[in-house]
Structures are given as C-alpha cells and as structure tokens.
Legacy VTK file of the C-alpha trace (Angstrom):
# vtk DataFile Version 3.0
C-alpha trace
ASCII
DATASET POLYDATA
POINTS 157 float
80.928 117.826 69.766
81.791 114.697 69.551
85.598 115.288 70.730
84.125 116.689 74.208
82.053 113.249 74.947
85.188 111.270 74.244
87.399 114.014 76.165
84.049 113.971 78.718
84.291 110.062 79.615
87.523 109.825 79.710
88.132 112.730 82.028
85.536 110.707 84.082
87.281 107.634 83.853
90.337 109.257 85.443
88.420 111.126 88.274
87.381 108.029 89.421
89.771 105.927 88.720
92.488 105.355 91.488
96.438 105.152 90.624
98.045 102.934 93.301
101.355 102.847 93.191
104.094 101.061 95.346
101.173 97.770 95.835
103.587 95.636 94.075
106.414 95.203 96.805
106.451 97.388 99.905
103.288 99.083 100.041
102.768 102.266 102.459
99.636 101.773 103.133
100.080 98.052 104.700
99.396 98.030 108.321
102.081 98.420 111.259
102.570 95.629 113.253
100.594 95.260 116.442
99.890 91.952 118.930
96.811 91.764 117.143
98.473 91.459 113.478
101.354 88.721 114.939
98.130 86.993 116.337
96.225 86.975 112.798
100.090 86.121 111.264
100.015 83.148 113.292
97.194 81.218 112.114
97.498 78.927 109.237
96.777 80.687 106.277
94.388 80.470 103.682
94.565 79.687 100.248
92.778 81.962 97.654
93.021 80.060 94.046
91.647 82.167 90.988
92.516 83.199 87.505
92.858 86.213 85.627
91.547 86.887 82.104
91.219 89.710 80.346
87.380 91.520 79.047
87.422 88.973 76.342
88.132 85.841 78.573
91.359 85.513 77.405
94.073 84.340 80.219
96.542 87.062 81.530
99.829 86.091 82.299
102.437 87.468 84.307
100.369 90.344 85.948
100.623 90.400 89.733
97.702 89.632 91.905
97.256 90.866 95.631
94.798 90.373 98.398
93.361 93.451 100.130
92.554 92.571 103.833
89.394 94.722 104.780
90.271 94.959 108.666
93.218 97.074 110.076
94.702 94.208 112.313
95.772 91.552 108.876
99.183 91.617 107.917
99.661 92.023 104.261
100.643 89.130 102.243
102.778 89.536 98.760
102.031 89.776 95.006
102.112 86.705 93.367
102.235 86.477 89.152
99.783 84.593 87.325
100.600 81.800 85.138
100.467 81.500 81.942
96.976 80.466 82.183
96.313 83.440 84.313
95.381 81.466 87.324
96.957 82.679 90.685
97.417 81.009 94.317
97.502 83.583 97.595
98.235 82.715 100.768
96.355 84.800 102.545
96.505 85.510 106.450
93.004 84.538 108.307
90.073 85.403 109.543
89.924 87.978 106.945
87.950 89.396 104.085
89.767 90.262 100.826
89.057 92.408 97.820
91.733 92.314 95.288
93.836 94.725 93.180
96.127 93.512 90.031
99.561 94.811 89.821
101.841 95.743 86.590
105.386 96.765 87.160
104.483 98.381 90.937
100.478 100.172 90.239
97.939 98.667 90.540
94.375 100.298 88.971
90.800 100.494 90.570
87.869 101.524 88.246
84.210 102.154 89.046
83.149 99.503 86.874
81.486 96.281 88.667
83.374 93.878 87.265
86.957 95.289 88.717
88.868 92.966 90.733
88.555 95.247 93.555
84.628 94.382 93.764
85.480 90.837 94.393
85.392 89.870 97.809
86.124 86.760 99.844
85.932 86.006 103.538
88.783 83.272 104.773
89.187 81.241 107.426
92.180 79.714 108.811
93.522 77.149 106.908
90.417 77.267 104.469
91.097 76.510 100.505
88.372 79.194 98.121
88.906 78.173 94.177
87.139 79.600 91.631
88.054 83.638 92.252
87.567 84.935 88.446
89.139 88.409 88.315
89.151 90.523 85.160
91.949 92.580 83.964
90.459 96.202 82.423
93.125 96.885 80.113
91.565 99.561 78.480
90.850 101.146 81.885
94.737 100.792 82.761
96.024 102.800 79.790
93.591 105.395 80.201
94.869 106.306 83.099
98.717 105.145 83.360
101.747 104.714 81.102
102.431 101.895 82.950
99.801 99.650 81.825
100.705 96.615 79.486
100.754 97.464 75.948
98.896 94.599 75.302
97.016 92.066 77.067
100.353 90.065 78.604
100.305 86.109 77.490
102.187 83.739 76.671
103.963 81.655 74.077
LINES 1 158
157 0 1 2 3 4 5 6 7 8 9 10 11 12 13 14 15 16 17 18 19 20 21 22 23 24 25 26 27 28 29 30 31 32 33 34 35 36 37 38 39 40 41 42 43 44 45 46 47 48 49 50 51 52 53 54 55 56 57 58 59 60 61 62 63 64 65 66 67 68 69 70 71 72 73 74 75 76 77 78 79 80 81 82 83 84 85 86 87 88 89 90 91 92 93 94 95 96 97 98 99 100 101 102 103 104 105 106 107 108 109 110 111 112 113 114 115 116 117 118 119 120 121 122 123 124 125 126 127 128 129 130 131 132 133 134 135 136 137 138 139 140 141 142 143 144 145 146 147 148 149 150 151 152 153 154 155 156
C-alpha cells in the first residue's frame, strides 16, 4: 500500500509537471519577429537582479536563469548562469512582465508547487533596475521528472 502512494505522488508530480526543453539557447517557442517586437527591442532594457538558492537556502551556482515575457510582441532575451552565490542579472526587454524558468544543460522544469520560479512575476519598465528576485531551485522536483537534472544541488568551491 504504501508503494502505490509513493508510485501515486510521483505519477502526479510528473502529470503536472512540464519538461521544457530547448529554453536554454534557441527556444521554439520564442516569438517571430514583428514591428511590434523591433519596437519593444528598441527600448532600453531592464535589469532584473535576483539569486537562486536551493529548498534549503543554499546558493545555486551555475544553473541558467531566463525571463519569460507574458505578452506575444517581447523579444526573448538569453540564459544567463548564476554565480557562485547564485545571484543572476537579466537584461530584460521592456514594458514587459516576466515569470521565470531555470535551465540545466537545455530543460528547464515547471512544477505546481507555489514556490517555483515560474510563479514569480515582475513587471519592467524601460530602463528600470528590480533587485531582490529570490527564485528557488526544486531539485527534487527536477529529478523526478528528468535525467537531466543536477545530481546534486550545483555550488561551488
């Protein structure tokens, strides 16, 4: 009995759990390019500052970090790897709101749980500078669902 409520959650845990792969460098879903994205592009960006720790608060190093524009007309802007520290800078195009997705060797992971980094949102305008985005890295989450997941939480020296 017991086997089938572990078997049970976890079989949960991967139906709603989303596997996306290719967010790390070119990914399909990005918008095309209209006049309205080149018009977005052309604003001075915004800077998103945060950190990443894992669910004991430790930092997370070297796992990549991207902004997910919630309108259809912002160009996408790269992955950038956290520091050892885990903290992270984005430049981010603007006027936009952002959710976020972390990214290990090309997939990135959303969960249903509240505190995944996907549930964190921030609007930007152009030019503005928002500090302070804590995101949390659900490790155990991540190798539930894909081999691709850290084998530990990644850190540094």
């Amino acid at each position: 009995m017991r086997r089938q409520t572990v078997d049970g959650r976890r079989s949960a845990l991967v139906a709603f759990a989303v596997v996306l792969a290719l967010v790390g460098d070119g990914c399909a879903t990005a918008p095309k390019q209209t006049q309205a994205t080149r018009q977005v592009a052309a604003n001075p960006p915004a800077i998103v500052d945060g950190r990443v720790r894992d669910a004991d608060g430790k930092p997370v190093a070297g796992i990549g970090v991207r902004g997910i524009p919630g309108g259809k007309d912002v160009p996408w802007s790269p992955v950038v790897q956290t520091a050892c520290d885990g903290r992270f800078r984005l430049s981010l195009a603007a006027p936009a709101s952002y959710s976020f997705v972390l990214v290990w060797h090309g997939t990135g992971v959303i969960t249903p749980r509240p505190e995944d980094p996907s549930r964190t949102s921030v609007s930007v305008a152009p030019g503005a500078l928002v500090q302070g985005v804590d995101l949390t890295f659900l490790a155990s989450e991540w190798r539930d669902v894909t081999a691709s997941a850290p084998a530990t939480t990644p850190s540094c020296p």
